[in-house]
C-alpha positions, -999 to +999 in steps of 0.1 A: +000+000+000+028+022+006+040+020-031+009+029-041+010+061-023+046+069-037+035+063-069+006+083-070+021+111-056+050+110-078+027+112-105+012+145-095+046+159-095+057+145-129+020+158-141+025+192-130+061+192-142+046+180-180+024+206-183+043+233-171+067+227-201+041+221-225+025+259-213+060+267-220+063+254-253+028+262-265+031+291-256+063+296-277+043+284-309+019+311-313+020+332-342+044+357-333+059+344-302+053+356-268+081+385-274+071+403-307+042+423-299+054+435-263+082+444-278+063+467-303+044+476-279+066+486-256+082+506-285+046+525-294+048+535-255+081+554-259+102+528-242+138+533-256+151+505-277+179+493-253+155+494-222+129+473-240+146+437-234+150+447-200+115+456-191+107+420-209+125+402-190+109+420-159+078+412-169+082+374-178+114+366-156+128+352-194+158+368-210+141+371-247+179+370-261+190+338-246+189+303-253+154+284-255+166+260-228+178+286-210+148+303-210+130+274-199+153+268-165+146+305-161+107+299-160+108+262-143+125+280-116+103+310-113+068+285-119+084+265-087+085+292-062+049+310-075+064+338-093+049+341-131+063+377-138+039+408-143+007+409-160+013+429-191-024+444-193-028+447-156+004+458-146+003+440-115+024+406-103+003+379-120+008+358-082-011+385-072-039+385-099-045+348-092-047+354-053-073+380-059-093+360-087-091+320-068-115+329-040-144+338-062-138+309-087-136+285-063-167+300-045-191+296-077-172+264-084-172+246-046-210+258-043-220+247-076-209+214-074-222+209-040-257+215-048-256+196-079-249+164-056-273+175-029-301+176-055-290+149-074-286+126-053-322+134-036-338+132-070-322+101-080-325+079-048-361+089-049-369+081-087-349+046-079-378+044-050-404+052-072-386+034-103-411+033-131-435+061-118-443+090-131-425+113-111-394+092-121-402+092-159-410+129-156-377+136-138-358+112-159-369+132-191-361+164-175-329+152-166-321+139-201-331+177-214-308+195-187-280+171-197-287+185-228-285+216-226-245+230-224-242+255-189-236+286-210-271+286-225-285+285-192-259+314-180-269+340-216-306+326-206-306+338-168-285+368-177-312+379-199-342+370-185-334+375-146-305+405-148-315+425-179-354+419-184-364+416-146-334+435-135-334+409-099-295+402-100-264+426-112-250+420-143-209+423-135-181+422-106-185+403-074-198+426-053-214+456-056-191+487-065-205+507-034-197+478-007-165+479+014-151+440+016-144+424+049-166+405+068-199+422+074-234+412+060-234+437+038-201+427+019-221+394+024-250+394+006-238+416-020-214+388-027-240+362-029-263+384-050-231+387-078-224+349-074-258+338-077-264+337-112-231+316-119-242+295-089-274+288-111-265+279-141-235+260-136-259+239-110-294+242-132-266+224-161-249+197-139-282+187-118-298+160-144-268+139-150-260+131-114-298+124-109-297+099-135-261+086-120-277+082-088-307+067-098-288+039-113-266+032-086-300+028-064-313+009-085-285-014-085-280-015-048-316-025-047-314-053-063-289-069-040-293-094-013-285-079+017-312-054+009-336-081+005-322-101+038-329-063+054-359-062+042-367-099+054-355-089+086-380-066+092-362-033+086-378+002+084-377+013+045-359+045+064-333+031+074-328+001+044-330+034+021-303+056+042-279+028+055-279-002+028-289+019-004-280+053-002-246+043+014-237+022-012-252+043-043-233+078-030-199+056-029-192+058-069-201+093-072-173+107-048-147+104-071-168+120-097-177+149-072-137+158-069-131+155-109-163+178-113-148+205-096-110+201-111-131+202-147-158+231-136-126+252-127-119+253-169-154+258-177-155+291-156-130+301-184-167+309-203-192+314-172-173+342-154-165+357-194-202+360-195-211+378-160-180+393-160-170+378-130-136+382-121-121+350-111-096+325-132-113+317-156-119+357-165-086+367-162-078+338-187-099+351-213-088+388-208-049+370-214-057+358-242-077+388-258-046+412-251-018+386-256-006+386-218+018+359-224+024+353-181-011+362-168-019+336-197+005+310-183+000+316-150-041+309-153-035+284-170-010+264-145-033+270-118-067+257-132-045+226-143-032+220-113-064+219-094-075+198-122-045+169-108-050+176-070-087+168-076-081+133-089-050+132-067-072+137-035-097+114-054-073+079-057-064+085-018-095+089-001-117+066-019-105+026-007-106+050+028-143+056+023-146+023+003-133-007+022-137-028-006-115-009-028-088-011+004-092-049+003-091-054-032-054-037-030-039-048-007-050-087-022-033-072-055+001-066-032 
């Protein structure tokens, strides 16, 4: 079992290793390079020819006249202790620009998520209860429509209908403009009214397929023996339903639950775009818009990163919360 652990954490570290290079490289292959259009740009400003390779490499932490692989040690050992240069368009540390902008991503993200399990799960343990009614087929087909229907209709839908037409939510920021932040109720609930339509539709999107998930896990469960031995035992359904069938049907979806919020970090790269929220995914979109080649590769790092801790945290804690899986390793070893 101890293998197991080394090997799985040596993976996250060759993962996030791998994909720091590839930013690197990728980055390196768009047209122009990361280099050319700062540099005119920093020319059009009035920067002084012999300055401008200086401020570049202030800004990336990259000589732009040495070697490619010396540019890449320069970056691996900048990426390792946090520091991604300065945000061209922003003008501010891009370490900084990410500390501001994960809080509010992983709010809409961490909330989102959570309700889409609460209320999936509820829906589908009770259409598995009531398999083949018509409260299951109705939820079952309304399922199959929201599952249908990709999260950034729902967000240009609610941004419409309930911020523009009915005017009920704001339309921008995450908070109100007029709101001090720190920890009072106002700050609060001006917070919650900003986050509330991302909240929605990433949850209104995600609901449907974990209802049908869950609904055939239940049904599953069900139809093993020891829920008919429960039953045959005289069992309340109450407690057959929480302790023998709901246990047992939750189980596969945890790992799903911590890969749905590494993947819903990357899909904020539209949501936030389209409330103008500022979080990661915003600040991506803005880096890519105005060519800010290390608020670009610094976004991009941390959303991927997430992405791996998710399905890191994922492969340790489930044989914890699954003795079978526990078992069936250590027979393996």
């Amino acid at each position: 079992m101890g293998n197991y652990y080394i090997r799985r954490t040596a993976r996250v570290f060759a993962t996030v290793f791998i994909v720091t290079s590839l930013t690197f490289g990728l980055i390196r292959l768009l047209p122009g390079g990361p280099f050319t259009q700062l540099r005119v740009r920093l020319l059009r400003q009035g920067v002084p020819a012999s300055e401008v390779d200086a401020r570049i490499a202030n800004l990336q932490n990259i000589q732009p006249d040495a070697p490619l692989w010396r540019q890449y040690i320069d970056y691996m050992l900048s990426a390792m202790q946090g520091d991604f240069g300065e945000s061209i368009s922003l003008g501010k540390p891009v370490a900084q620009v990410v500390a501001e902008a994960v809080p509010w991503t992983v709010f809409i993200v961490l909330v989102s998520t959570v309700l889409i399990f609460l209320f999936g799960i509820l829906l589908g343990a009770i259409q598995a209860y009531w398999e083949g009614s018509r409260f299951d087929k109705a939820i079952s087909a309304l399922s199959i429509s929201l599952m249908s229907i990709p999260f950034y209709v729902i967000a240009v839908l609610a941004l419409f209908i309930l911020a523009y037409q009915f005017q009920w939510f704001p339309t921008a920021g995450t908070h109100g403009t007029d709101v001090e932040p720190g920890l009072t109720l106002e700050f609060l609930v001006s917070a919650l009214e900003h986050a509330a339509l991302p909240i929605f539709s990433y949850t209104i999107g995600g609901i449907g397929g974990q209802a049908l998930a869950m609904r055939g896990n239940s049904i599953q469960v069900l139809g093993n023996d020891y829920v008919e031995v429960a039953r045959l035992r005289g069992l309340a359904d109450r407690r057959i339903a929480t302790w023998y069938v709901a246990r047992n049907a939750i189980l596969p979806l945890y790992t799903g639950f911590l890969l749905l919020l590494g993947f819903r970090l990357g899909g904020t790269v539209i949501l936030e775009q389209i409330f103008s929220y500022p979080g990661l995914g915003y600040y991506l979109w803005s880096a890519l818009e105005s060519n800010d080649y290390p608020l670009m590769m610094g976004t991009f790092l941390v959303i991927t990163v997430a992405l791996v801790i998710g399905v890191y945290i994922a492969d340790l804690t489930y044989s914890k919360i699954d003795p079978r899986i526990s078992q069936g390793e250590s027979d393996a070893y």
